[in-house]
C-alpha positions in Angstrom: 90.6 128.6 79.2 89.3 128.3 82.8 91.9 126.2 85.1 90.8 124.5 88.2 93.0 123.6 90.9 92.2 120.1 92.7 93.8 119.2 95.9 94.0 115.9 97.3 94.6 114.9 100.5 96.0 111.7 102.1 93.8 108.2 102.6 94.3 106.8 105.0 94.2 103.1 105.5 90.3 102.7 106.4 90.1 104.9 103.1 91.5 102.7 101.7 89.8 99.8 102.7 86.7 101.7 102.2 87.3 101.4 98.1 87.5 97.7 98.3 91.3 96.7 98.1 91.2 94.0 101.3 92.7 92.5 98.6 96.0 94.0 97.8 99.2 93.8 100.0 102.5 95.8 100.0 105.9 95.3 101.0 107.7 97.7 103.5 111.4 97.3 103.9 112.4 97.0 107.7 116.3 97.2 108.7 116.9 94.4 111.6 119.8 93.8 113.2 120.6 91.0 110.5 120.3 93.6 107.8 117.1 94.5 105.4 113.7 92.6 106.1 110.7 92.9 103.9 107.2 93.6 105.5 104.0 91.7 104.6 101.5 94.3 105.0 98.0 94.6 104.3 95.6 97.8 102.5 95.2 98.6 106.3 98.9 99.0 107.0 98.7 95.4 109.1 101.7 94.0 109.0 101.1 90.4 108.4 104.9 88.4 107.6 108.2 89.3 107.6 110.9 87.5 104.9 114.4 87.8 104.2 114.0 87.9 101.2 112.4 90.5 98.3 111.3 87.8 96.4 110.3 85.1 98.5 107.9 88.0 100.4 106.1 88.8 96.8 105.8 85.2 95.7 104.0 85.1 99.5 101.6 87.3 98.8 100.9 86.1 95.6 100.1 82.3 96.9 97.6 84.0 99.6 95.4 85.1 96.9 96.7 89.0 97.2 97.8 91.6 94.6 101.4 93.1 95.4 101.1 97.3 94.8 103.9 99.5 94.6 103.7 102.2 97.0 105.9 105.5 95.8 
């Protein structure tokens, strides 16, 4: 059996944008002086909102017509 090695690299956020996902958002946790925040941010890495709140930040992105992804 012949095995083939594939290496991938890293995308970068115009990569990203380049496959079409203007339409997916992420959330970034942030430590503030008043403890844990949860970054709105855009395919692009924009950061676009900032809540208190894990919850309240997905339901936001949801309402603005966006797709939360999970970023490992």
């Amino acid at each position: 059996m012949n095995e083939q090695t594939t290496q991938t690299g890293v995308m970068s956020a115009q990569d990203f944008l380049a496959l079409g996902v203007k339409d997916i958002a992420y959330l970034r946790p942030i430590e503030a002086p008043e403890g844990t925040l949860f970054a709105i941010c855009t395919a692009d890495g924009n950061q676009v909102a900032t809540m208190a709140e894990r919850k309240v930040a997905l339901a936001t992105i949801r309402q603005n017509g966006l797709e939360p992804v999970s970023l490992h």
